[in-house]
Structure formats: C-alpha cells, structure tokens
PAGUDO-302907 format. One record per residue (C-alpha): residue in three letters; x, y, z. Coordinates in steps of 0.5 Angstrom, whole numbers, plus 500, padded with zeros to 3 digits. Each point is the difference from the previous one (the first is absolute). Example, Ala and Ser with C-alpha at 12.3 -4.5 7.8 and 13.67 -1.06 7.14 Angstrom:
! PAGUDO-302907
Ala525491516Ser502507498
END
This chain:
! PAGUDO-302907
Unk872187178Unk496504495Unk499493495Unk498494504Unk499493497Unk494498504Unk497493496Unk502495494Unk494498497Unk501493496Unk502493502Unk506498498Unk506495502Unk504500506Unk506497502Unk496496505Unk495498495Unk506498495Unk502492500Unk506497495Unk494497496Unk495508499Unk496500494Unk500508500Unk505504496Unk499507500Unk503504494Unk506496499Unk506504497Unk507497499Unk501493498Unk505495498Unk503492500Unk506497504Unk504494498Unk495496501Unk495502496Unk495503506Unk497506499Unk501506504Unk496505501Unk500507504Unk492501503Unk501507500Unk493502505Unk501495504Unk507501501Unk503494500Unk503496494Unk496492498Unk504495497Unk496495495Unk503494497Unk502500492Unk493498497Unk497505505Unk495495503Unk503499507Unk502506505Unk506498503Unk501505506Unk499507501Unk506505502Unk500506505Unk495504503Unk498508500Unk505504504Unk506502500Unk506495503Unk504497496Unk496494496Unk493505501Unk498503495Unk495507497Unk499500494Unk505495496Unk500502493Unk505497495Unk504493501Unk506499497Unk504493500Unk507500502Unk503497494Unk505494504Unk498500507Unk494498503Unk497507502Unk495505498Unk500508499Unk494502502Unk499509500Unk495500507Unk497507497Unk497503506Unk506498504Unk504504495Unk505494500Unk503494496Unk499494504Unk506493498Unk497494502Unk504494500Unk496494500Unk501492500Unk495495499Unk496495505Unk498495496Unk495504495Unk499506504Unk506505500Unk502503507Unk503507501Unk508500503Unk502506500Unk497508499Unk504505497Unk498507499Unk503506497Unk497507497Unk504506498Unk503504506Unk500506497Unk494503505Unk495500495Unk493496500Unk501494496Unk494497496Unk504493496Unk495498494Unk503496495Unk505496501Unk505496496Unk506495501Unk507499496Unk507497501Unk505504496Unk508498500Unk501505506Unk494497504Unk493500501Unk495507499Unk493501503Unk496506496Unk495502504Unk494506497Unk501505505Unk493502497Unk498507504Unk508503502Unk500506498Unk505507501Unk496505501Unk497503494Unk504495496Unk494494501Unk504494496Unk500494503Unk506496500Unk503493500Unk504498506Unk506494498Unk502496506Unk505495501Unk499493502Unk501503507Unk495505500Unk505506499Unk497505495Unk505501495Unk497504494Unk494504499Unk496501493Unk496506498Unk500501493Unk501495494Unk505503496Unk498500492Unk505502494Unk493502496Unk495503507Unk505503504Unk499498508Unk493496501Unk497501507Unk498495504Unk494501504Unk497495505Unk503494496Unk497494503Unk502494496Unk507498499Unk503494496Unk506498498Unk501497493Unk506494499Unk505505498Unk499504506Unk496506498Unk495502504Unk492502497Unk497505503Unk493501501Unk500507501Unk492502502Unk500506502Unk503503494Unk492502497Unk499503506Unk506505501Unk503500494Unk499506496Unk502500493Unk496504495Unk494504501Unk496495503Unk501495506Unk502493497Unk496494501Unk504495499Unk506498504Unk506495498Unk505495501Unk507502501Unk506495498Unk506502502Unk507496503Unk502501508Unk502506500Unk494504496Unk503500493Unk495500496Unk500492496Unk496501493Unk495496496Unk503498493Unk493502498Unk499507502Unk508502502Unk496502506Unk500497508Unk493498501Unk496496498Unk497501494Unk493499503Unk496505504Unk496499507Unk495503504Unk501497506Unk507496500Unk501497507Unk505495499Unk505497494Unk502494499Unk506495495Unk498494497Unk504496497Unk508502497Unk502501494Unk496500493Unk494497505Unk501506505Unk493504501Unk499505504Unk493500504Unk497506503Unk492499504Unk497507499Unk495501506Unk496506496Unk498495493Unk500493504Unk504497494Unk508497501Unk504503494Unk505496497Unk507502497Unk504495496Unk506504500Unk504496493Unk494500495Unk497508504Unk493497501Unk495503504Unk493496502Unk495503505Unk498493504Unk494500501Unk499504493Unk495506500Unk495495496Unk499494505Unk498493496Unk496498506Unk499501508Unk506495501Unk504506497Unk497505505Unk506506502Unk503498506Unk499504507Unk504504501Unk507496499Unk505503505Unk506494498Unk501495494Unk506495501Unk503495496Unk496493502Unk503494500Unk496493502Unk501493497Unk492499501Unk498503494Unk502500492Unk505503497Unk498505496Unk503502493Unk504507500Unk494505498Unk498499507Unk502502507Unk499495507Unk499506505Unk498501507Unk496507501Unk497503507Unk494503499Unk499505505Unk493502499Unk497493499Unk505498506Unk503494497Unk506496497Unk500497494Unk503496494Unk499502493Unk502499493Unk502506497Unk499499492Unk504505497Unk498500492Unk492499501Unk500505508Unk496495504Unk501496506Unk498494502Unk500499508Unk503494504Unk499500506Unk499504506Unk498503507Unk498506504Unk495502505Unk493501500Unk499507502Unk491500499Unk498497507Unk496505504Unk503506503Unk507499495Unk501506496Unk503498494Unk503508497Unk496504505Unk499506495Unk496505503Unk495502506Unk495504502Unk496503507Unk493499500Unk497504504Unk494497506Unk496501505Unk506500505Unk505498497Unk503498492Unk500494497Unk507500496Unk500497493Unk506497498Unk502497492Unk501494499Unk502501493Unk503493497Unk494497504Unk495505497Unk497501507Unk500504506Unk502499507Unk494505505Unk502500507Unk495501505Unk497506503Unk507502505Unk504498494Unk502494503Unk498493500Unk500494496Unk499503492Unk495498496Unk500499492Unk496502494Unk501499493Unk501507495Unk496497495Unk501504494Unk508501501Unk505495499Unk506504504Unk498505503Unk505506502Unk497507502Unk494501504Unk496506503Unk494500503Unk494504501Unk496500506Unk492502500Unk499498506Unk504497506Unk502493499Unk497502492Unk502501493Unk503498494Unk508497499Unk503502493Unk505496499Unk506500494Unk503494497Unk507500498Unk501495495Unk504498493Unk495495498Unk495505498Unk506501494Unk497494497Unk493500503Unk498508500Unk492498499Unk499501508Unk500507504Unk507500504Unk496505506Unk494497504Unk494503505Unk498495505Unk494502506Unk504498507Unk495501506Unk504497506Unk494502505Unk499493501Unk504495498Unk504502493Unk496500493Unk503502494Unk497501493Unk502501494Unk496507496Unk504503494Unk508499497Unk503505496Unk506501496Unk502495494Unk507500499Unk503505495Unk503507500Unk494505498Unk495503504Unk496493504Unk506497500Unk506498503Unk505495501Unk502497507Unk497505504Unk503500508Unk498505505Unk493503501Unk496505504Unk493503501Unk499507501Unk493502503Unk495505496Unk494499503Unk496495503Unk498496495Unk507501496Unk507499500Unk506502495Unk504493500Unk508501497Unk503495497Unk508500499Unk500497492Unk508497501Unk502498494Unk498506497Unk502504504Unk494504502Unk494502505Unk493499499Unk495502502Unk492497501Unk494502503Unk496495505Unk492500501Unk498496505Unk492501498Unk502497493Unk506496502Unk502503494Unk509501499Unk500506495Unk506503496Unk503506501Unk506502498Unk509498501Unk506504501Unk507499499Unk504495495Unk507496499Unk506506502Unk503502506Unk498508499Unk495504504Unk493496500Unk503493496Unk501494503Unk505494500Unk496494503Unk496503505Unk498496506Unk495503504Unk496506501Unk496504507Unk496506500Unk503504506Unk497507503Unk503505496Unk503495493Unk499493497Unk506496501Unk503494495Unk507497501Unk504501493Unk503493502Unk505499495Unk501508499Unk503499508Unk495505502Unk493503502Unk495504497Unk494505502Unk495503496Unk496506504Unk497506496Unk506502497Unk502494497Unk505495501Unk507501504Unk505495501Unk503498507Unk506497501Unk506496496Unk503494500Unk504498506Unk502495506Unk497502507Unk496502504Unk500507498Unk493502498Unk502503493Unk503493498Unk497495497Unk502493496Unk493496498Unk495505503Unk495494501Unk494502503Unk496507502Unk495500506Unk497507504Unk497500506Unk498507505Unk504504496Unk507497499Unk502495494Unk504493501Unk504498495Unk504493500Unk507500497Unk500493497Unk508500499Unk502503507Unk494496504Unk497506503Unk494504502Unk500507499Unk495504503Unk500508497Unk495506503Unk495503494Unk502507502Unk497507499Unk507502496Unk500500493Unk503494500Unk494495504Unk506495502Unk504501506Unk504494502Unk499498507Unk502492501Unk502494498Unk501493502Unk505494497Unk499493501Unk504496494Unk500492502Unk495494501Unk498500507Unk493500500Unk499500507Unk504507500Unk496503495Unk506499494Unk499502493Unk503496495Unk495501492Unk495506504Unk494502495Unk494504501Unk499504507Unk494502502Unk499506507Unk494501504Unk499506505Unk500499507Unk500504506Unk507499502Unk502499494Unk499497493Unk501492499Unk504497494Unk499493497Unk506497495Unk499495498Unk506496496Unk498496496Unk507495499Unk500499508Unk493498499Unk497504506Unk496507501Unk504504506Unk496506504Unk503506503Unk498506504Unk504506499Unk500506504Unk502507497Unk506502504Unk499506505
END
C-alpha cells in the first residue's frame, strides 16, 4: 500500500475508557429533549450518544459504541425525535446510515429495545447530515440531507424522504421559486420542519459551488420549501429563503408556531446564532457584533439550537428564546436565553469536557518535523490550547508541552532549521478576535532549540490586522523558503483577503521584514478565494485556492491554475483544497470534501504536476487512521519514501503515514 497510517498522535477516550457517568464530550453535533425533558445528545467524536437530565446537571446514561453493528456508531451527527413514539432518529454519518431507536425508560435511565436501520438503496455512498421528522395525514416523513450525492459532473446534493419504515419515497435536489428558478441544494446538512409541515433547509455548500455572477458568492441560505421541493416563500421577500445570510450555516431549527414562529440558524463562521421572527420579519444576530460584556462572547462553533423546555428556570417574556446549543469546539452543551430584540444571551446551565489535560489535542491545526541529530522531533499545534505537543526524538513517546506565547490560536506553522535540532517556529493565528482588538501582530517568531529538552522563545511579531501591505486578516498557512544561511523568505497565506505575502527572516537580528503580496479576492488566474495553505516545491510555490475548489502554482512564468471542482480522487478535482505540503520532489494536497491525500509528481514537463496517487479515509476511527475535519499537512523526505503528518483537528488527534511512490 502506497499510504500507510502508522501511528495516532494524541490522547482521546475509548470505548474501555467510557462509563455512563464520562465527564469528556468531544465535538457534540445533534441535540434534542424527549417526552420527559432529558436531553440527548449526539457526542460526535466519541461515537456514541449521552443523554443528560433536564436541567443539564446529571448524566443519565450514555448509548452506544464506536462501530458499525446495529446500535454502534461513527460519527452520529444529527438527532430527531419521533413526534408520538418513544424512539430516535439519529444519521450515523460515517456508516452512511439512519439508525431508528426504540427506547423505553428503566426508572430514570432509558434503555434501547429495538434498532432499525435504513439507508437509500440505490448503490450510491450515503452521508445523512440533517435530519428532521414530521406526521402528515398519509403517515410519518423522514428527511434526511444526503449531503455529498452527487451525479457525475451534476455536484447537487439531495433530500432523501423515508417513511416511517425506512423505505426511500421521494428525493429533492433543488427548491423551486416562482421569482429564482431552481435553487440547487449543495451539501445541506441542517434540516428542520416547521408546524405546517414545511422543511427549512440549511443549504451549506451554496457559497462554495454555487456560482451566480462574476465572482463566487460568500454567503449561503436557508431554503423553505413543502415535501415535494416547492418553493414556500416569505411574505416579506416573495422569495423561499431566509431573509438572512450565512457563512457557515450548519443546522436549522423552528421555534415556536404561529405569530411566535422563529426560525434559528447557528453560523459556525461568525459564532453567532441568527434569529428569524417570521410574523413581524425581524432579524437579530445573537450574540451581536458588538458584544456588551464577556458573558456576551460568540458561541464556539454552534452545530445545533433546539427549542429548550425546563421547568427549572424562569419564564422569560416573548423577545427571548430558551434553547439548547452544541457547541463543537468548546465541546459542550448548553442552555441559554436567546434575547432576540437586545442580541444577547444569558447562559443557564451546561456541560461539556475538559479537553487542556496534557497530551489531549483540542483542534490539532498544524504539525512540523524538526530535524535532529539521528532522528526528528515532531511538533504538533495544539490551537485552542495555544500550545505545542513535541514528541521525542523517534516521534514517538510521551508529548511534551509548551506554551505559544505570542499567540492566542494558532493555525499555520513552518520551521526553519539552523541546525540539527535547532531553529526558529513562525507561527499564524487565525482568529476574529483581532477584528475588535487589532493592536497585536497575528504571526509570531519563536527560537525553539530541542537538543536538550525543549525551549521556546518568543523574538519578534509581525503583521497587525488589515488589508494593505504589513497587514493582514486571519492569515492560515506558512512556509519558509531558505536564501542563505542567515535568511529565509517566510510566506504567509492572508485568507480573508485573499493574498499571499511574503516576508524576509534574518536570523542574525532576528528581525521579520516586509517584502511583498500577490493575489486578491477572485477566481481568475492569480486571485484567491479563501486560501488555505501554501508550500514551496522544487520547481513552483504552491497555495490551496480553498473556496475556488482548486490548486495554484507560481513559477517563472507566473501563475497557473490546476484543477476544478469535483468528487473523487481523481488528482484534477478538488472540493475545499485545505492544505499544501512538498517534500523530494512530489506535492501532497488534502482534499477536505472527499477526506483524501493526493500525492502529484513535480515533473520536467510544461506542467510541473503529474498526478500520481491518492488515498481516502472518511470516518472517525482514530486507530485506523480516518479523517473527518483534516487541516495542515506537513511531508518529510525519507529514503523510502516521504512521511505525512495530518492532523484533524475535530477528532482531537495528529495521524503519521508513510507513503511510498508507486514502482
């Protein structure tokens, strides 16, 4: 095998780790209250489901396993109540099914009777997100976001519609309007139905893939529409969507009915939940951009709201909402007051897990070799922890931690080595903080010697948030590009302005000097949109034009494009290019979509790439290597081959391959 996973790097729970009573919750996703008011939630990375008591205080029981027998689980993504039986839907996203569980109540703690499990059988791989429920007059409909399907060079996503028996009755592909036409669905993932039957549909990918004018949108919607795929427009607009725009709308839900029917999107791009009221056509932005105090700080990274019912705590007046919300990158579940007029929250309670214990990678974002005397230490980020996790000179062992002083989350990093063991880290953060608090340079230098023990020292910042020349606004990945012994030229890719820039390092004054950017927002030759990483190869420097679904390369003779958008592992289609690593000559590229590695040759041709191998793993085994939010790769030449560090940064972990060219 060309690829092969040869270690997991990072602690995380197992299934003999997990008693009913785990205080851990890694990347909570779906969420939802049964009859009885306990809450349960869908503890995506840890594959199984937890069910909570209604005032969030007491773990009741957890439900499940990781695997693939009915019951088990990888990957449980979205919850969905059955409106009259005691029974889940629950979409078991890397086993590419919807699991039916019947439950029953021992005392306090539910106890699952019966599994049933149902997928479309058309041939096709399935990956259910978004799930919603709904008892019409001819019976029971489950809609499920079959979020990847696709038809060859048609990428629309669907809606699979299920009765109640598990049988595929109807597909959607496309909301139909009076005023627009057609609206695609592409990589829908929340779904939710409203008290009339009318399902809202968070249509996610639409400001990747869908292309309207000259540039590519940046923003997707949230489509209306009946059981069919008829468009069902506001009042307001004459229009089936939402009258709001997203960045990263990852679920939909209704709350309330009637004149008190709003509609609640969480944008995991912003960090806010949006608030629709659909009578008066009010719009709030929870928490707002301006938040009054920390209690009022965004949310990180809402997955799901639902309507939160509990007898525990005041009632509120009809300008607030009482939800729940999964938070996946704080891990946690927790109950707020939405304030819909003055957009801000007020949490109730909560719980979650505790992911800053040495060795638990909390979004393991990038990961560098360094070189030694024998061997290489491997530097992994942590980024929420702003830290890094150093193996041993074998790259194995226990880890050992140090702080990322200058950096509150960092991203992208790139090394350069003076010596063996020896050298200075840059290191990118990647956050929207700097929006409001600009005053502090967003990349830093450290001097990292790992001869004996580790060290790490802060020497210089640089590039303070804003759009011209020194600046730059969420910069991601880095790469160091030797000039002589004393210098390097350092490159950073600028994503929210769509750039590359370029610094020159001098290690004899440890000073960071501008020199120059190239690109802009655009999706011609030489334009960007959100970059995600760059390398320097042998023959061309590299970027993953992320949101273009495409790479770019720069040599003598300027840029060129490579590839388009497409499903696959086909080495000219991309979807979300997230990461660029070179190493002895070929280029590695992670395809974020399709959850694969693609391995090009830098060739003597006119074109320096050759595609030459690829490999996909799209699930949440961490022992076998899977990928589920894979982010910056790095590669290191080796006599037999080059080996790959990937780190996920959902799954909490860094996975080490080898690769060796094919004969």
């Amino acid at each position: 095998m060309p690829f092969r996973h040869q270690a997991t790097i990072g602690a995380y729970e197992t299934s003999r780790d997990r008693a009913d009573d785990s205080p851990q919750l890694t990347t909570p996703v779906g969420v939802c209250q049964d009859p009885r008011g306990n809450v349960w939630v869908a503890d995506t990375a840890n594959s199984r489901l937890v069910v909570l008591d209604s005032a969030l205080e007491q773990r009741l029981t957890a439900v499940g396993e990781p695997g693939s027998e009915p019951g088990s689980f990888e990957l449980p993504f979205r919850l969905a109540h059955h409106p009259s039986d005691p029974a889940l839907f629950v979409t078991d996203l890397a086993n590419g099914r919807v699991q039916r569980l019947s439950y029953e109540y021992d005392d306090r703690r539910p106890e699952v009777v019966a599994v049933d499990t149902f997928r479309p059988d058309d041939g096709g791989q399935f990956h259910p997100n978004g799930i919603a429920v709904y008892e019409y007059d001819d019976g029971l409909r489950v809609f499920v976001a079959d979020e990847f399907y696709h038809e060859g060079d048609d990428l629309r996503a669907r809606i699979t519609v299920f009765d109640d028996e598990g049988t595929l009755v109807d597909t959607i592909r496309s909301v139909d309007s009076e005023f627009a036409g057609a609206l695609p669905l592409y990589w829908p993932q929340g779904l939710a139905v409203d008290t009339a039957g009318n399902l809202l549909i968070a249509n996610t990918g639409e400001g990747v893939l869908r292309r309207t004018g000259a540039f590519p949108s940046y923003f997707a919607t949230v489509l209306r529409c009946d059981r069919a795929g008829a468009g069902v427009p506001f009042e307001e607009t004459g229009l089936p969507i939402v009258p709001q725009s997203y960045v990263t709308p990852r679920g939909v839900s209704v709350l309330g009915s009637g004149d008190d029917e709003r509609v609640a999107v969480p944008d995991v791009g912003g960090g806010f939940v949006h608030m629709y009221d659909t009578a008066r056509g009010h719009t709030s932005e929870v928490p707002s951009t301006i938040a009054p105090s920390l209690d009022d700080r965004r949310f990180g990274s809402p997955m799901q709201v639902a309507p939160y019912d509990s007898p525990d705590y005041a009632a509120t007046d009809d300008t607030t909402e009482r939800v729940l919300v999964t938070e996946a990158m704080d891990h946690t579940v927790a109950a707020y007051d939405l304030g819909t007029i003055s957009e801000s929250k007020r949490r109730l309670a909560g719980v979650g897990g505790d992911h800053t214990a040495p060795e638990r990678l909390d979004f393991a974002s990038a990961a560098v070799g360094v070189p030694t005397v024998g061997g290489e230490r491997l530097l992994v980020v942590d980024a929420d922890n702003a830290r890094l996790q150093v193996t041993d000179a074998d790259g194995g062992g226990p880890l050992v931690q140090r702080p990322l002083s200058h950096n509150r989350f960092p991203v992208g990093t790139a090394f350069w080595s003076v010596e063996p063991g020896r050298g200075y880290l840059f290191a990118a953060d990647y956050s929207l903080t700097y929006d409001t608090d600009n005053d502090e340079p967003q990349i830093a230098v450290y001097r990292l010697d790992c001869r004996d023990g580790v060290r790490i020292d802060h020497v210089t910042s640089a590039a303070t948030w804003g759009i011209w020349g020194n600046n730059c606004k969420l910069p991601r990945g880095l790469a160091t590009d030797g000039i002589d012994d004393d210098r390097t030229r350092l490159l950073a890719v600028d994503s929210f302005n769509g750039r590359l820039l370029r610094w020159t390092f001098d290690r004899t004054t440890e000073e960071l000097t501008y020199e120059d950017d190239a690109g802009r927002f655009g999706h011609d030759r030489g334009e960007f949109w959100n970059p995600s990483d760059v390398a320097v190869g042998e023959r061309a420097t590299y970027v993953t034009d992320r949101n273009n679904n495409r790479l770019q390369y720069r040599d003598d003779d300027g840029w060129h494009v490579y590839g388009e958008a497409g499903y696959g592992t086909d080495g000219d289609r991309f979807l979300l290019p997230q990461s660029v690593a070179a190493a002895d000559g070929y280029v590695f590229v992670v395809d974020l979509v399709d959850r694969a590695i693609k391995a090009y040759s830098e060739t003597d041709a006119d074109d320096p790439l050759a595609f030459v191998d690829a490999m996909q793993a799209f699930g949440g085994d961490r022992d076998g290597g899977d990928l589920w939010m894979p982010s910056l790769l790095s590669a290191s030449g080796r006599e037999d081959g080059v080996e790959l560090v990937v780190p996920d940064s959902v799954l909490g972990v860094a996975y080490r391959y080898h690769w060796t060219p094919p004969a």
